[in-house]
C-alpha positions in Angstrom: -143.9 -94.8 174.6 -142.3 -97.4 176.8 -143.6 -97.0 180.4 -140.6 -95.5 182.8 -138.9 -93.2 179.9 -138.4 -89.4 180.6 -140.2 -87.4 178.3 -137.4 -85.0 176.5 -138.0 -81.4 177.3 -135.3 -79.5 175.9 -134.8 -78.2 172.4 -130.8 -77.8 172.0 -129.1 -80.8 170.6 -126.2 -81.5 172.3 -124.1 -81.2 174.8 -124.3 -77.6 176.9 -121.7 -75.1 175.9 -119.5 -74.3 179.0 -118.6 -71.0 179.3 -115.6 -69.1 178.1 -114.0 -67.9 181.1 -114.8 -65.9 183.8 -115.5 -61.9 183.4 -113.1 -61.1 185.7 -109.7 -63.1 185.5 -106.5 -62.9 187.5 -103.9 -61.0 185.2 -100.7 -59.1 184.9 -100.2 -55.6 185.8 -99.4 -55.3 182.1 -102.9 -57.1 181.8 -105.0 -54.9 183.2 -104.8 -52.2 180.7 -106.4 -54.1 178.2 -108.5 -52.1 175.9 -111.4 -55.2 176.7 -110.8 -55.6 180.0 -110.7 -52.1 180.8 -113.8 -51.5 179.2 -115.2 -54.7 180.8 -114.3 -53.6 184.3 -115.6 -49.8 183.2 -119.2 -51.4 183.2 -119.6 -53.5 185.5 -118.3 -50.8 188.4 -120.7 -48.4 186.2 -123.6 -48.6 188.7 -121.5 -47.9 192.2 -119.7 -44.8 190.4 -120.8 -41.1 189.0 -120.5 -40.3 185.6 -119.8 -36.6 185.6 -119.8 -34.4 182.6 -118.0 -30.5 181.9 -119.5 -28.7 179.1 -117.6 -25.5 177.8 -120.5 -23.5 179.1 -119.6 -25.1 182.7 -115.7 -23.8 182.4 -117.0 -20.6 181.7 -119.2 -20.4 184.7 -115.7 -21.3 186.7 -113.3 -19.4 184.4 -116.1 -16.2 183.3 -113.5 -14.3 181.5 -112.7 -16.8 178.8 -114.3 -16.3 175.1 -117.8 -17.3 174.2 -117.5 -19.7 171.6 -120.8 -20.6 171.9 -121.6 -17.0 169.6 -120.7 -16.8 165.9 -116.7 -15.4 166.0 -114.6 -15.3 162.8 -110.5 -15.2 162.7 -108.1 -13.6 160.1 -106.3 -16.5 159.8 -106.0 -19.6 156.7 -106.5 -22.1 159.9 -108.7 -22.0 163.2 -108.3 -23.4 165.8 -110.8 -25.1 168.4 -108.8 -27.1 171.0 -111.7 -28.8 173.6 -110.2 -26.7 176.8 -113.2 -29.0 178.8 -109.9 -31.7 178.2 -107.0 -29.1 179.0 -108.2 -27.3 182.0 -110.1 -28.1 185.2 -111.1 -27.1 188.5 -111.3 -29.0 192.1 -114.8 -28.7 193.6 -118.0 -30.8 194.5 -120.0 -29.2 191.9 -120.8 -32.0 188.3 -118.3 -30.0 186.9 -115.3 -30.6 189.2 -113.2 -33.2 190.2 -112.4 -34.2 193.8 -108.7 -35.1 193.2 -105.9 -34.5 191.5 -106.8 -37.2 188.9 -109.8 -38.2 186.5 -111.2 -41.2 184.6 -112.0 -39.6 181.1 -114.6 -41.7 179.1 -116.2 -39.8 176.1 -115.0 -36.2 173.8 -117.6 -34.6 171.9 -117.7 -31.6 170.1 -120.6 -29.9 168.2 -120.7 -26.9 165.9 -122.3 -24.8 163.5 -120.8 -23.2 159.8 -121.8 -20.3 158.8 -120.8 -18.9 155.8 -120.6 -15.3 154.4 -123.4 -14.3 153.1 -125.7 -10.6 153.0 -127.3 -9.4 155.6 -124.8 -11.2 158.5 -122.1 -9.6 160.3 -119.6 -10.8 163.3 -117.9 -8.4 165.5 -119.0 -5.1 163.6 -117.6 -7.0 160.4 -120.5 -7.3 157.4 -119.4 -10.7 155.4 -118.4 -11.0 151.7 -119.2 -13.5 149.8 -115.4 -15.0 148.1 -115.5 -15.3 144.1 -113.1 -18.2 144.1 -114.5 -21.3 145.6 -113.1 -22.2 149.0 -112.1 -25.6 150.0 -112.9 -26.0 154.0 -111.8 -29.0 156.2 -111.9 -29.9 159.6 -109.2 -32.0 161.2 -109.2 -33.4 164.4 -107.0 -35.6 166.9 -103.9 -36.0 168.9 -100.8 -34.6 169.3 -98.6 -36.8 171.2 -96.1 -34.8 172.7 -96.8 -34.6 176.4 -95.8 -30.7 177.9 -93.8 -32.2 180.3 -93.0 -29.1 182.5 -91.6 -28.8 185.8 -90.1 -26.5 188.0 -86.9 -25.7 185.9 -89.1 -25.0 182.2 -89.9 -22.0 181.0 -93.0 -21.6 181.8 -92.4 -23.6 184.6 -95.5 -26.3 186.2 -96.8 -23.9 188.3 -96.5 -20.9 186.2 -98.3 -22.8 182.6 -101.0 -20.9 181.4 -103.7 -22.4 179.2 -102.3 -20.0 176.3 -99.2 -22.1 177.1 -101.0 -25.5 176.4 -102.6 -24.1 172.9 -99.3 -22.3 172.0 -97.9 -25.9 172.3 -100.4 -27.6 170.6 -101.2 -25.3 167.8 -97.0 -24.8 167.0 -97.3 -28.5 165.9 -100.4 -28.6 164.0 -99.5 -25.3 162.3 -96.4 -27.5 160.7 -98.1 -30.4 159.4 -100.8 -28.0 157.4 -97.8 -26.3 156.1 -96.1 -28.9 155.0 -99.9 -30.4 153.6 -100.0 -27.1 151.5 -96.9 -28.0 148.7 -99.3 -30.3 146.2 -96.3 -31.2 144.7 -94.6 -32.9 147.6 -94.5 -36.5 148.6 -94.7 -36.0 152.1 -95.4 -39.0 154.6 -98.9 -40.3 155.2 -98.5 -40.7 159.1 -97.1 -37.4 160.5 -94.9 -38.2 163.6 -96.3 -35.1 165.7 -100.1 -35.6 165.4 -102.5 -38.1 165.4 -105.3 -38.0 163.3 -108.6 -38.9 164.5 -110.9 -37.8 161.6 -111.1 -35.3 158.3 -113.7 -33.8 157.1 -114.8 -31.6 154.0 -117.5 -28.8 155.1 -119.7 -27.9 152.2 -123.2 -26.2 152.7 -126.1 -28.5 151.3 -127.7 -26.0 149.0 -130.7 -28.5 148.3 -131.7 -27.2 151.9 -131.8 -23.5 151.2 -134.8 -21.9 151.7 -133.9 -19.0 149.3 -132.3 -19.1 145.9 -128.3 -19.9 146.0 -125.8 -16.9 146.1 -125.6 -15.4 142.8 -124.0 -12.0 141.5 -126.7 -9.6 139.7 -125.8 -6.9 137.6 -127.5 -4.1 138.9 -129.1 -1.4 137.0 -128.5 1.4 139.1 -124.6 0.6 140.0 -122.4 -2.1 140.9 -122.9 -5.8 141.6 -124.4 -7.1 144.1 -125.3 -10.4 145.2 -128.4 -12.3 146.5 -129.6 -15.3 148.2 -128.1 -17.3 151.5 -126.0 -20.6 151.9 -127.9 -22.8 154.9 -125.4 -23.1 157.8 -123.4 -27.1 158.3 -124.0 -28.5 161.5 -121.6 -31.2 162.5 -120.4 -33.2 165.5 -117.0 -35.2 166.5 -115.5 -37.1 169.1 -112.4 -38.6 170.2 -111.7 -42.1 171.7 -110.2 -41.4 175.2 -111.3 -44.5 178.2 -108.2 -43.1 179.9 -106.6 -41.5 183.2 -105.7 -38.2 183.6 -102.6 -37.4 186.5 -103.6 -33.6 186.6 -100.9 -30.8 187.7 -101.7 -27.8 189.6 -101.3 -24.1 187.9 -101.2 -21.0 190.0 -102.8 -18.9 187.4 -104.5 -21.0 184.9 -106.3 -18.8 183.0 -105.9 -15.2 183.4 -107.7 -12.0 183.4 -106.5 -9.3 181.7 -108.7 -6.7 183.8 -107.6 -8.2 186.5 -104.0 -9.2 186.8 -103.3 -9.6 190.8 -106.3 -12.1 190.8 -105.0 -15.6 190.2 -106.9 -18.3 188.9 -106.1 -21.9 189.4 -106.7 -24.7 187.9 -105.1 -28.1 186.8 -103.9 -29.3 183.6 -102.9 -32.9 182.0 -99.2 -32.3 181.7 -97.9 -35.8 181.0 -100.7 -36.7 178.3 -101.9 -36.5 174.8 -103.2 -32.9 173.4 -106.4 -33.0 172.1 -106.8 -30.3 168.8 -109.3 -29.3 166.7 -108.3 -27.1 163.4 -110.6 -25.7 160.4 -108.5 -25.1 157.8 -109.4 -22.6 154.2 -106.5 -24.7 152.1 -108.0 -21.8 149.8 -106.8 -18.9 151.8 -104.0 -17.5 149.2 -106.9 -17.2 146.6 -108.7 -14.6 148.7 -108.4 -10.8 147.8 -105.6 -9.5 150.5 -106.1 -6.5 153.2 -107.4 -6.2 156.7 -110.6 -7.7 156.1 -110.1 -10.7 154.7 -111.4 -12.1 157.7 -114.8 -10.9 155.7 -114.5 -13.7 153.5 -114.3 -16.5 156.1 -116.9 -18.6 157.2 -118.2 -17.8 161.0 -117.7 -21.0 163.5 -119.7 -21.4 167.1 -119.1 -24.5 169.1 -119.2 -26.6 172.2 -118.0 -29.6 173.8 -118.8 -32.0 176.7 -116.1 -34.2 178.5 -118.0 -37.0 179.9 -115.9 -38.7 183.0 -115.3 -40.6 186.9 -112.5 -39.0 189.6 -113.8 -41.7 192.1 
């Protein structure tokens, strides 16, 4: 090697790649909202904010005369409903499940449950369950409905006077339509509804190769009439929706009420200008089952919770 010459040091060949840009960039008002740059900006001002999170058990503990969800129910209906209320309703506090303002940053949606189906030896609310002869076909549906509630002083409800039976009337009105119209096989009806928007679909069937007993199967008794044996394993599943968005909340004099108590008010707030989040599970099966008061008997039973993850600083 020739005496004076650098020894080379460096593996890449070539010239060094400058960088792109920088992270943060001067941009539009229009520019700001992103999807990337919000969600760059998100996490790099993750470490100087608080990440809160509202489970359902946590709106109980504020509102304690809503249903338990969280304990197997069943509904005489072809369609249930589970709208995430941690999205619909909320409180003002200090507590991790409260918000400081009249606004929130909402980040993550997720929702977990538990199917059970009817089988021997379970009942729900006094109710023992049947097992159906005709196979059932079970879906859940999940997503958006778009149309904001928009109410002021001059609806009916009015702002201060919307309940959050209001918000699922409002909510479940439209989804009830498009699983009617879904119904007619014969129908060409559009893809892409115009009042919902569809985050995810999916078929609940029990895994039988997890039963630890035989499958449900109808014996022919000696002594009488038929009966039937065995147990379907329950379907645990989880969804989510894709929020990374603000929340302008409006105050409700009476949120959620108390029929025991109907002088005691209970306030709240409520997203009145944004999407509706729903959740439906729907029996497309549900004319096939024998008719009567209990036909709820033949439906599966359904517990859940969700978690709305989120920032009001």
């Amino acid at each position: 090697m020739p005496a004076g010459k650098l020894v080379r040091t460096r593996t890449a060949v070539g010239k060094p790649k400058r960088a792109k840009g920088r992270y943060l960039k001067n941009t539009t008002a229009k520019g700001a909202y992103n999807k990337k740059r919000k969600k760059n900006f998100m996490n790099r001002r993750a470490p100087f904010v608080e990440t809160k999170s509202k489970t359902y058990e946590d709106l109980r503990f504020l509102f304690p005369h809503m249903l338990d969800h969280l304990a197997f129910t069943t509904r005489n209906t072809p369609h249930r409903f589970m709208n995430p209320e941690v999205f619909l309703i909320h409180k003002q506090g200090l507590d991790e499940h409260e918000m400081i303002g009249n606004s929130i940053y909402a980040k993550y949606m997720n929702m977990k449950m538990t199917v059970r189906f009817p089988q021997i030896a379970f009942s729900t609310g006094g109710l023992n369950k049947v097992v159906p002869l005709v196979p059932q076909n079970y879906e859940l549906i999940w997503g958006w409905v778009p149309t904001p509630l928009t109410a002021t002083g001059q609806t009916t409800p009015s702002v201060y006077d919307m309940t959050l039976d209001d918000i699922n009337k409002h909510i479940n009105q439209r989804v009830t339509d498009y699983i009617n119209e879904q119904k007619d096989k014969l129908r060409f009806i559009p893809k892409k509804a115009s009042t919902l928007r569809i985050e995810g679909r999916r078929r609940i069937r029990p895994n039988l190769n997890r039963s630890s007993t035989a499958p449900p199967q109808t014996i022919d008794s000696v002594t009488g009439s038929d009966y039937v044996v065995g147990s379907i394993p329950d379907v645990h599943t989880n969804i989510s929706w894709k929020l990374m968005r603000k929340l302008s909340l409006e105050k409700a004099s009476n949120l959620v009420k108390d029929d025991t108590k109907p002088n005691v008010l209970h306030e709240g707030h409520f997203p009145n200008y944004s999407w509706l989040p729903f959740c439906v599970f729907v029996n497309w099966d549900w004319d096939n089952l024998p008719s009567g008061t209990a036909r709820d008997a033949y439906m599966p039973s359904i517990a859940y919770n969700s978690i709305l993850y989120y920032t009001d600083s």
